[in-house]
N, C-alpha and C positions, 0 to 999 in steps of 0.2 A: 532115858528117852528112847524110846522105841525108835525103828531103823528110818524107817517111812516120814516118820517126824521130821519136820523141817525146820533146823537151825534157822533163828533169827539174825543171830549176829555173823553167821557162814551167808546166809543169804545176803546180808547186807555186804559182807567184803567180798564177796564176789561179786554182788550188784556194784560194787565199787570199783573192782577192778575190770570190769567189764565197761563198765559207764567209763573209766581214764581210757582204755582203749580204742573206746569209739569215740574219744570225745578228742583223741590224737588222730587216727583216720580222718572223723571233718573235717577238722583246722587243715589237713594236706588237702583235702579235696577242696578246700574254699579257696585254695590259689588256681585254681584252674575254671577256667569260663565254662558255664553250661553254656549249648544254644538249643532253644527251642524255636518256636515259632519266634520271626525275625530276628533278630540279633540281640544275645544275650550276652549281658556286659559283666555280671560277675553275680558271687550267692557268698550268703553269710549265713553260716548255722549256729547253732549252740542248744545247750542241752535242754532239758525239761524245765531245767532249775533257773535257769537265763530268762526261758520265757513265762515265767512265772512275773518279770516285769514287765512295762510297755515296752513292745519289740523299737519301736523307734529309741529308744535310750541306748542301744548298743551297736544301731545301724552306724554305718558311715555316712559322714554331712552328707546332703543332697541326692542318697539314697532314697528310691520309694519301693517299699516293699509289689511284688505280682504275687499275687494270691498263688500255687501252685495248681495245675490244671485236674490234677486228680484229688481236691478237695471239695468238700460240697458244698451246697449252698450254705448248711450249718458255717462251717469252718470260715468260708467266706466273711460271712456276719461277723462269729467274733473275732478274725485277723482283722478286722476293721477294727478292734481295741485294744491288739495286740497280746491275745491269751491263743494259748493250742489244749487240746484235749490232754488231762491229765494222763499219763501211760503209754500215750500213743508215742508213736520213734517223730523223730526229730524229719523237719519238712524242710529242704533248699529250698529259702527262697531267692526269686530270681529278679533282676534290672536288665530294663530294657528300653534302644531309643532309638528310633527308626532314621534316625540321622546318623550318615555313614561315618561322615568327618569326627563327630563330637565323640561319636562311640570308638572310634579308632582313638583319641586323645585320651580318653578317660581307660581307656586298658591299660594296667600296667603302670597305673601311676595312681598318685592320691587325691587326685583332684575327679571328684562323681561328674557325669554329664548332668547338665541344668535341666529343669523340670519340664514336661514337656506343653507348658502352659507358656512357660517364657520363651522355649524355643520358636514357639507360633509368635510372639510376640519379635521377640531376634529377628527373625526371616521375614516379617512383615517390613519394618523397620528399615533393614535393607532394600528390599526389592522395591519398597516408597522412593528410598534416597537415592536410589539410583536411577529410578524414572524422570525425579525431578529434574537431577542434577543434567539424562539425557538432556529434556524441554528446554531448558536453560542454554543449554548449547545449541540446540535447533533454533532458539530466538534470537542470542548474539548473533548466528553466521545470518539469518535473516536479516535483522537489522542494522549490521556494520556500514553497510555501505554507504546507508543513509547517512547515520550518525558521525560518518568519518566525513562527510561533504561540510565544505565551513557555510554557515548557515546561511541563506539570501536576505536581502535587506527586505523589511515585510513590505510590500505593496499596499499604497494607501486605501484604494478598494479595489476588489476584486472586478475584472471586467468579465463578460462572458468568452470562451472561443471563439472565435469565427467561425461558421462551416466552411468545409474543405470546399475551394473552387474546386466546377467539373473539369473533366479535361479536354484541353483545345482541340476542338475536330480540327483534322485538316486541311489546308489549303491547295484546294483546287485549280491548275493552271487551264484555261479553257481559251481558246485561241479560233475565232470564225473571221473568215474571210466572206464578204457579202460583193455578189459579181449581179450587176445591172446596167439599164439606164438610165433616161431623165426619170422615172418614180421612183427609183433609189436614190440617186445621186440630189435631187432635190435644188431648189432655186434659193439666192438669196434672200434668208429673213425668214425661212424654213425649220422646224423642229427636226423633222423628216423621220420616216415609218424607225431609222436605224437607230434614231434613237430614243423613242419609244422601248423599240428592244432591251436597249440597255439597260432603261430603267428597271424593268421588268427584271433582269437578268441579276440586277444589285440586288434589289429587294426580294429577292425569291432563293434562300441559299435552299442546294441540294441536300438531300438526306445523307448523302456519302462526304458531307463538307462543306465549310465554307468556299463559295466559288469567286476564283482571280478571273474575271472574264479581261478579255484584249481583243479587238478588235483590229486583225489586220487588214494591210493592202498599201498600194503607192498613193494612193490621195486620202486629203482630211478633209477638203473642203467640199462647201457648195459651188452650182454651175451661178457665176455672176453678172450681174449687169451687162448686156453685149456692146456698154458702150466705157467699159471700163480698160484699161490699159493691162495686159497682160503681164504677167513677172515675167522673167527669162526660165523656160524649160525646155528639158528634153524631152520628148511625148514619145510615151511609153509607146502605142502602137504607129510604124512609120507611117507617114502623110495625115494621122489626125491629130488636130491640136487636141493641146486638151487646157480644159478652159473649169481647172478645181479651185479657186483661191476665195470664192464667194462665203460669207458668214452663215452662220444658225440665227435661230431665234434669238433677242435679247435678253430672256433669260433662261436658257439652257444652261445645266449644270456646271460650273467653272470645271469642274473634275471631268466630264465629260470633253473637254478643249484642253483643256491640259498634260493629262495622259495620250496613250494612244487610242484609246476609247472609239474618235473619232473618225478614224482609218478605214480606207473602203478601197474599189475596184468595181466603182460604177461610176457612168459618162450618159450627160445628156445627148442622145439621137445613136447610141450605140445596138450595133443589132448582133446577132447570136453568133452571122457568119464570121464578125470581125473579130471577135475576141474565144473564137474557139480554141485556137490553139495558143494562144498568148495567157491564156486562164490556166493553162498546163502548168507555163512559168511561174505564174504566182503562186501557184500552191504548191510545186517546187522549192520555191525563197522561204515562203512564209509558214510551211507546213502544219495547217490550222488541222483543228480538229472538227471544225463543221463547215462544211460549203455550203452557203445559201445562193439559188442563184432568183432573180426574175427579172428573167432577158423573154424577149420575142414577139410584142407589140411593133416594134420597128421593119420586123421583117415581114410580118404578114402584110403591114399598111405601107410598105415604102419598095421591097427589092426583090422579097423571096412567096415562092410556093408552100405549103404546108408540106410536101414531101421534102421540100430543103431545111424547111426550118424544122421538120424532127429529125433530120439526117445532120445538121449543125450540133442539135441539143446533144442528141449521143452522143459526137464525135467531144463536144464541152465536155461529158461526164467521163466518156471512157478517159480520155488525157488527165482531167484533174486523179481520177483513180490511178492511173498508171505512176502518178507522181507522189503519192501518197496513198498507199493500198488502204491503210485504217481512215481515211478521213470520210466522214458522215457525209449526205448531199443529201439536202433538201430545195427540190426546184417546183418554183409555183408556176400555176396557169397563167392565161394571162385576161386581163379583164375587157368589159368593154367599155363603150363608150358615148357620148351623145352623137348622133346624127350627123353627118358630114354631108354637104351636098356633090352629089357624084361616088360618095364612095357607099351607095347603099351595096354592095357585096362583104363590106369589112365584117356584119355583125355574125354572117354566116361563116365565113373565113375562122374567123376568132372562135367559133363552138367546135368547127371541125377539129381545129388542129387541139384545143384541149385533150376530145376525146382520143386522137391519136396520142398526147402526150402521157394520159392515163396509161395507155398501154403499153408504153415504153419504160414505164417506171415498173409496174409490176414486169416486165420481162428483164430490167436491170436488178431488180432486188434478187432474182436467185444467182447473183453475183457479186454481190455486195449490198454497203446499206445506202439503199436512195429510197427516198419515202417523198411523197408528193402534196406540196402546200396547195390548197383548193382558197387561193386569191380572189378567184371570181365569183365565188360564192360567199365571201363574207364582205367586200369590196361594191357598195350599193351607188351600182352605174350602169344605167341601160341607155338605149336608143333618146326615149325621153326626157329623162331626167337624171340626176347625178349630184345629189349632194357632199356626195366624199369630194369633190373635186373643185377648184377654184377654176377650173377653164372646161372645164367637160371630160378632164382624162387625169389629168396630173393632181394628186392628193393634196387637198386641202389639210386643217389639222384633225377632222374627223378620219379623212382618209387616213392619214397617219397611222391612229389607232387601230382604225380596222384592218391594214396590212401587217402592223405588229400583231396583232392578234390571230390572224390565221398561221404564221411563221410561228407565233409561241406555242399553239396548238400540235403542230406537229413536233414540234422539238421538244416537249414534254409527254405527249401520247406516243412519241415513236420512239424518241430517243433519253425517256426521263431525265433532259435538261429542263433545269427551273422546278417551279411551285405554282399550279392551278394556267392560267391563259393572264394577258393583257388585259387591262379591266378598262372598260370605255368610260372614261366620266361623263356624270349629267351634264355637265356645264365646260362646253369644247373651249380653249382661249382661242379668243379673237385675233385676227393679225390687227396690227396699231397700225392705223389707218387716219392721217390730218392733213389738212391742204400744205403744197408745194411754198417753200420760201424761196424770198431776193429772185419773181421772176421777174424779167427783161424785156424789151423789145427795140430793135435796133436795124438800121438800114444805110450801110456804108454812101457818103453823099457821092462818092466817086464810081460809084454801080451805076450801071445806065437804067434805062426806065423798065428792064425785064428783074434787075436783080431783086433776090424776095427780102421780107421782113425776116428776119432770123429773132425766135422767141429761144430761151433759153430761164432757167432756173435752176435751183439747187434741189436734188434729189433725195427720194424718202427713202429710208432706209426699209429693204424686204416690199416695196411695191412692187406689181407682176407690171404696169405700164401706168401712162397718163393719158388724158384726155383734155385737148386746146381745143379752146373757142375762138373767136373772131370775130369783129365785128366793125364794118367800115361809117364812119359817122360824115355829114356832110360838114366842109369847111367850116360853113359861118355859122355853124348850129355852137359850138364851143371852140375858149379859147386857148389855144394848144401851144404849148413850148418852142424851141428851137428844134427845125427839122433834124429828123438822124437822133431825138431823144425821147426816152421813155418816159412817162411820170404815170402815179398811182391814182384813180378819177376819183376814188371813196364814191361814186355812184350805184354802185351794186343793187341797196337795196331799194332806188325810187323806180316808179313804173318805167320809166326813161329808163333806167340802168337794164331794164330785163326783158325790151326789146331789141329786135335785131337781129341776136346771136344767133351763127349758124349752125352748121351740124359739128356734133362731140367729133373730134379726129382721135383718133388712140393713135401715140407711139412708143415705144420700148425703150425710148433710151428719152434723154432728157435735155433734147433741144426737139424745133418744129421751125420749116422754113412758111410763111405766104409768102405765095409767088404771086409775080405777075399784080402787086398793089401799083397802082397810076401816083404821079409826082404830086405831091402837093397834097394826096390823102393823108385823111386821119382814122386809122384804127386803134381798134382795143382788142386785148387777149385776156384771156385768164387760165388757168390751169388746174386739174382736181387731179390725186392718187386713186390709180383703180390695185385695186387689192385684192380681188378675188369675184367669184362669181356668187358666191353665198352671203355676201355680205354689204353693204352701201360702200359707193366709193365716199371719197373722203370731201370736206364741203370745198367750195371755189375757192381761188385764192383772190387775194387782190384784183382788181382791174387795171391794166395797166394800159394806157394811151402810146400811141408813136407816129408824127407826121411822116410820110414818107417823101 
């Protein structure tokens, strides 16, 4: 065999001893990790003759082959069946598993990392169960508290809420003192203009609260009957009585006489000069928060000048301020009146001194708050006529109204006390107005022949006076009782009964003497309630007979 010739069987034991030697090198190299791209968990090789089977039959469990990156697409293909190219050298292949933990457990040990089909499924599986198991916790701490409450008995049916009441405004302490004379102080059987006010003053709360109105001062009452008996008092100004204990209206507010409501610091015949400085003291004591005054009809018609009586009004305002810097003053004009004979100078008198009062007010306002009630202009009373008034001056119940009314005026436009004005109703109440009972007539037998018949009766309650008749009949015309006694004729209504009579007497209190009847007559009387100038007095009473 020529030199060049190549031994079959030298080739093959060298191929053989050649092929044991590298097939000892791999087996060392298959204990050591490759890494290529990301983490490479270990390589198994074997010879030509190994992978002449399906490469998975020699793999370790849970192994997947990685194609080697310098094979081609051929190779690719058929590592997919587990053959390599005849002759070619033997290829590491390589395992690999992007999970740190699993790949660190599986080096070095015989347990392969799990497939990475199951690992998505693993890590799925987890991070489900541990969402859950958060949620589950997030709902118990939510609902423990509930569930720990021991359960309420069920409610038959269900009612609605209530809505929330608003919240109480507050209450307002408001405190006025009202300083006048007889058209504030008012006569028995009277509403009178003050309490109008009050009404107004209830039913009108403020926007800043419910308003406590109080009405101070030393007197509650009306000026009474002058022929009524005096209580025992001390009269607030020395030498004048004062004469407060007379009723209101019969149906004025119980609440209005019960509280102090009724409280005041006006006097029938009182003028500006008497109560200037004694008005100091009151609102000193009483420390109101509004002075009302309407004084000074007395002084223009009875004592003073118009320069006195705006040199009184001042000297009123400065003191009540000096005794109370915050207190409000509102002082009204004064009105006028019907016709007096002899006093035709009063109507001019009365407009002067307004307009000086006007200007006394705005020259007090840049020193405080005093703002001016215009009385006379809402108050319908002239020379003429005079419906606000039951005698020509003194307020009737329209009057009432209309002084309420101009006092709410300014105490709401000046001073935002109340809601809107005093509202005048259509229909004014009447004063109750009915003839006199149990009158009398009587003639002591022991009076010589000047002493008079002495008429007497029981009195109306709230009438301003009465009017007796008289009338002398001849002896033998009827036949009459025992002298010195009265008796009732029932004659009134024959023509004989409604002749005779002389002229109406008014008196104020409620007896009437005739003087001067001769021994042995026989008269008759009768008696009606006068009640006012706007409305009918009240019908005749009885006729009563008395020989004298």
């Amino acid at each position: 065999m020529s030199g060049n010739q190549t031994n079959p069987e030298g080739q093959a034991a060298g191929a053989g001893a050649a092929g044991a030697d590298e097939h000892d090198r791999l087996i060392k190299a298959s204990s050591a990790p490759v890494r290529r791209r990301g983490r490479q968990y270990g390589t198994f090789h074997s010879s030509a003759a190994e992978h002449s089977g399906p490469s998975t039959g020699s793999m370790p469990s849970g192994f997947q082959p990685v194609a080697d990156q310098g094979h081609d697409d051929e190779a690719g293909r058929d590592g997919g069946k587990g053959a390599t190219h005849i002759g070619a050298a033997p290829q590491a292949e390589t395992y690999t598993d992007h999970d740190d933990d699993d790949a660190e457990s599986a080096i070095g040990s015989d347990r392969a990392p799990p497939p990475s089909g199951r690992r998505f499924k693993y890590l799925t599986t987890i991070i489900i169960t541990t969402s859950v198991l958060a949620l589950f916790t997030v709902v118990a701490l939510l609902l423990y508290p509930t569930l720990s409450r021991p359960s309420p008995s069920p409610a038959p049916s269900p009612s609605p809420s209530p809505s929330p009441s608003p919240s109480p405004q507050p209450t307002l302490q408001i405190k006025i003192l009202i300083v006048g004379d007889s058209i504030t102080h008012g006569a028995e059987g009277d509403y009178t203009w003050r309490y109008r006010l009050w009404e107004w003053l209830l039913q009108s709360p403020s926007s800043r609260g419910t308003l406590n109105i109080t009405f101070v001062g030393p007197y509650t009452g009306t000026f009474p009957p002058p022929d009524t008996t005096p209580p025992p008092n001390n009269p607030i100004i020395p030498g004048l009585e004062s004469r407060v204990w007379g009723g209101y209206a019969w149906d004025v507010s119980p609440s209005f006489l019960s509280t102090s409501s009724s409280h005041h610091f006006a006097h029938w015949g009182r003028l500006a000069s008497q109560v200037r400085d004694v008005t100091a003291d009151m609102v000193a004591e009483y420390q109101p928060d509004y002075l009302l005054v309407a004084l000074g009809f007395n002084d223009l018609a009875w004592a003073r000048t118009v320069d006195e009586t705006v040199v009184n009004m001042r000297a009123l305002i400065a003191g009540a301020r000096r005794a109370n810097r915050d207190v409000r003053v509102a002082v009204a004009n004064v009105p006028q009146r019907t016709a007096v004979g002899g006093w035709e100078w009063l109507p001019g008198k009365t407009e002067e001194y307004n307009v000086r009062l006007e200007g006394l007010v705005e020259e007090l306002q840049q020193g405080g708050r005093v703002e001016l009630v215009r009385l006379r202009e809402g108050y319908t009373c002239d020379q003429s006529t005079c419906p606000s008034s039951h005698d020509g001056l003194h307020p009737n119940a329209l009057g009432e109204f209309q002084i309420a009314q101009a006092f709410s005026r300014t105490l709401q436009q000046k001073y935002g006390l109340g809601k809107g004005e005093v509202t005048i109703p259509d229909q004014i109440p009447l004063r109750p107005c009915w003839a006199p009972k149990n009158v009398r007539a009587a003639r002591s037998v022991l009076e010589d022949v000047t002493s008079p018949i002495l008429v007497t009766w029981d009195g109306l309650y709230g009438a301003f006076g009465y009017f007796v008749q008289a009338r002398k009949r001849k002896e033998g015309d009827l036949e009459v009782g025992e002298a010195g006694k009265s008796e009732v004729t029932g004659e009134e209504g024959s023509e004989e009964g409604r002749r005779g009579w002389g002229e109406e007497l008014f008196t104020d209190i409620r007896r009437y003497n005739l003087f001067w009847p001769g021994d042995g007559q026989v008269w008759e009387v009768r008696v009606k309630s006068h009640c006012g100038d706007q409305q009918d007095a009240s019908p005749w009473s009885e006729v009563v007979r008395v020989r004298a």
